[in-house]
Structure formats: structure tokens, C-alpha cells
N, C-alpha and C positions, 0 to 999 in steps of 0.2 A: 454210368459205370462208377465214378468218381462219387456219386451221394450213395450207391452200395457198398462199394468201399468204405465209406466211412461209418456208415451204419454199424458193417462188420466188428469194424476193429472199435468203435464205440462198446458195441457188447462184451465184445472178447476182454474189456479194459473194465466193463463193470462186472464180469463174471470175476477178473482178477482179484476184485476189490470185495468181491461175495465170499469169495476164498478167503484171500487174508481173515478177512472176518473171523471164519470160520476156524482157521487158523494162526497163530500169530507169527511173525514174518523174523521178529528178533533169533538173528544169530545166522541167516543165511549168509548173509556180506562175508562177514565175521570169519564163516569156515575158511572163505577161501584162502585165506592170510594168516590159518594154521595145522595145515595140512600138505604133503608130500609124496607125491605121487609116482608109481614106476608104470613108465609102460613102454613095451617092448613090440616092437614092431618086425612082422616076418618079411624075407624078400619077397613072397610072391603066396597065392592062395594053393598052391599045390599043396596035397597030401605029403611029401617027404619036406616041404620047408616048412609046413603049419608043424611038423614034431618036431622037429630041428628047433622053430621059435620054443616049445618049449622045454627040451634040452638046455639051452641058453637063458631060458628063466629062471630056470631050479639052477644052475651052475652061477647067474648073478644073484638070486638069494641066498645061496650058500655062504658066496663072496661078501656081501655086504653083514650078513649075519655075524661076520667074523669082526667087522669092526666101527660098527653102529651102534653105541649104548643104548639101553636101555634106559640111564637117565640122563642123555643128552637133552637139550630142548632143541627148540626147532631150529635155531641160527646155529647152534650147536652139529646138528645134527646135516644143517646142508654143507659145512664148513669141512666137516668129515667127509662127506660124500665128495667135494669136489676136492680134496687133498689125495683120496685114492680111485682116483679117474683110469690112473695109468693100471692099479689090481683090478677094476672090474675091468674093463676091455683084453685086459690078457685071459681074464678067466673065459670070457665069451669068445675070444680066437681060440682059444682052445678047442672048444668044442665045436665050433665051425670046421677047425680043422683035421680032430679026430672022426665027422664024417664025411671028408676026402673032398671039401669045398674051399671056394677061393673068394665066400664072399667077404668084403669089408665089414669092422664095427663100428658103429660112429655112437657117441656116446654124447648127449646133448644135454646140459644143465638151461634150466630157465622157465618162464612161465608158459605157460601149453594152454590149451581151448579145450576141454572135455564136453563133451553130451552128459545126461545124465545116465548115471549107470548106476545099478545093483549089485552091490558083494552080496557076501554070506552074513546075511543080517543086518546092513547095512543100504541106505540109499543117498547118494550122492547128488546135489544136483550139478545143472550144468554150469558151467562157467570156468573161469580162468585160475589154473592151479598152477604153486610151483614143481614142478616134475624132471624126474630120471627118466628121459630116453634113451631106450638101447634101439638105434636102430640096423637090421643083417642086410646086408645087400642094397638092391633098391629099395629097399621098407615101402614094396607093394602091396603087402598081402595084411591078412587080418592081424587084429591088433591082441595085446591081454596086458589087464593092466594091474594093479592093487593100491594097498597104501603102505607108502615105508615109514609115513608118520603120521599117527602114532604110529607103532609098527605094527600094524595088525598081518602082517605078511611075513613078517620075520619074529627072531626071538623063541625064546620059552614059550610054551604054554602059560597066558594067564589074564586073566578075567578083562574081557575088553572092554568094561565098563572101567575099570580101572586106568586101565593105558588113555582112552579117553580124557578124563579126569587129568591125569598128569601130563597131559600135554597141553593144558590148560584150556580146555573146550567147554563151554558154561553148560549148564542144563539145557537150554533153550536150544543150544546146537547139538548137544547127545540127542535132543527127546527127535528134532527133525529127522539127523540120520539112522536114529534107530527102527526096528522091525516095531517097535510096538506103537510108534508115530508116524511113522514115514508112508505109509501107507495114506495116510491123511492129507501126504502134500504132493506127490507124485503126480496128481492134475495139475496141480499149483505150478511145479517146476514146466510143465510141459508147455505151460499155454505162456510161462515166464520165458523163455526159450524160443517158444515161436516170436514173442510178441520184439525179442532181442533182434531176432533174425529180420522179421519187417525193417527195423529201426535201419538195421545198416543198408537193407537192399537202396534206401532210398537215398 
């Protein structure tokens, strides 16, 4: 079982390296160390707290819209975020408690464990990001997440190759998370991911 095992994850280690090949690996690190992430967690999977979590989403994007530049940067931009801790949690009580509940919001700054996930045009891989948690209640239930930086979840309308770009993201890290490359590395990330997950089980 022990020389199939190893077979295994031999392959899996040179399919990685077939990949890379195939595509170039410059700039995954990199993201994780300039990007900001919100994700908001429901008390529980029921039908009345999954709208509630997003009630509490649009009421903390609203909140944070109000005072996130546009041209912050990133140390900028998390310095703001953890100076008004105490406006988003009132915003999110609020609407907890205009539909007639008693759950807690816990509001958590620091770096978080993501999977890989797909926005709207975007592919993210997995790994360690610095992240806004809101979490209601038990934060049982399913999750939703975005990006507050760059802001592609907040702000104006306006060209998110740009916002990109000014948040200081090289080509090499646009061309991975974008729809017109990302498609390319989305095995890449997967079998990067599983291969992460062996390392610790052992």
C-alpha cells in the first residue's frame, strides 16, 4: 500500500510540474499578500438565516463603501477597515435586529484559509488570505464571500482591469485570476490544493 501511495502522489507531483509547464506559476504567492477578502458567515443553513446572511452583506457593503477609498492601498486600506470595526458591527446589529433576532456579530480581522473560488470573472486560488469576517450567530451555515481589495465588491462602477492594476497586481497575477487565463490553471490550483492538504494530513 505504501509503494502505491507513492506511485500515486509521484504522478500527481509530475502532472503538477506538466502543468506549471504549461503554465507559468509567477504571481500565485504573490496574490495572496495583495489581496482582501470579506466573507460573511450565516448562523445556520436554514432558508430565513441564508437571507438574513445576505441582508447583513449588502448592509456591510453599504457600510464599508462609505469609508474605503478608492485610492487607499492595501496597508491603507486594512488600517481603515480595523479603525471602523465598531460602524460595521452596528450596521450588521441592526439588521439582525430589525428581523426580530438575538443573534451575535463577531467581526474578525486576520488571515483566513480559503478554497478556491470563482467570482464574476474572476478565479481565485486557494490559500491563505488577509480577510473581513462577519460572523451571525453560530456562523453554521453557508458562507459568501468577495473581494474588498481591490474593491471589486464595493465602489463606483469601473473597469476592473484597472482597480487591478492599482492595487499593484503584476500581469502575471491579473492574466492567472482573470476569465481569459484562469480557466488554464484551475486544474493547476486543484491538484496544488489537494497536494497542500496530503502535506499536513501527515
Amino acid at each position: 500500500m505504501k509503494m502505491k501511495g507513492l506511485v500515486i502522489f509521484t504522478s500527481l507531483v509530475l502532472l503538477t510540474a506538466i502543468l506549471s509547464g504549461a503554465a507559468p506559476v509567477n504571481g500565485e504567492v504573490g496574490l495572496y499578500d495583495k489581496i482582501i477578502r470579506l466573507h460573511v458567515i450565516a448562523n445556520s443553513d436554514s432558508e430565513e438565516d441564508q437571507a438574513l446572511k445576505l441582508k447583513v452583506r449588502d448592509a456591510a457593503l453599504e457600510c464599508m463603501d462609505g469609508f474605503i477609498s478608492a485610492d487607499a492601498t492595501l496597508e491603507q486600506s486594512k488600517q481603515i477597515l480595523q479603525a471602523n470595526e465598531t460602524a460595521l458591527t452596528d450596521a450588521c446589529k441592526a439588521v439582525i435586529e430589525e428581523a426580530g433576532k438575538e443573534y451575535e456579530i463577531t467581526v474578525v480581522y486576520g488571515v483566513e484559509t480559503y478554497p478556491e473560488k470563482c467570482y464574476d470573472g474572476i478565479t481565485l486560488p486557494a490559500g491563505d488570505y488577509y480577510s473581513v469576517r462577519i460572523v451571525i450567530g453560530e456562523g453554521a451555515g453557508q458562507n459568501w464571500w468577495c473581494v474588498l481589495f481591490p474593491p471589486l465588491c464595493i465602489g463606483a462602477a469601473k473597469d476592473r482591469g484597472q482597480k487591478l492594476v492599482s492595487a499593484g497586481l503584476t500581469k502575471d497575477e491579473i492574466d492567472i485570476i482573470s476569465d481569459s487565463e484562469s480557466e488554464k490553471y484551475v486544474i493547476k490550483f486543484k491538484i496544488l490544493e489537494f497536494l497542500r492538504e496530503t502535506f499536513k494530513r501527515k
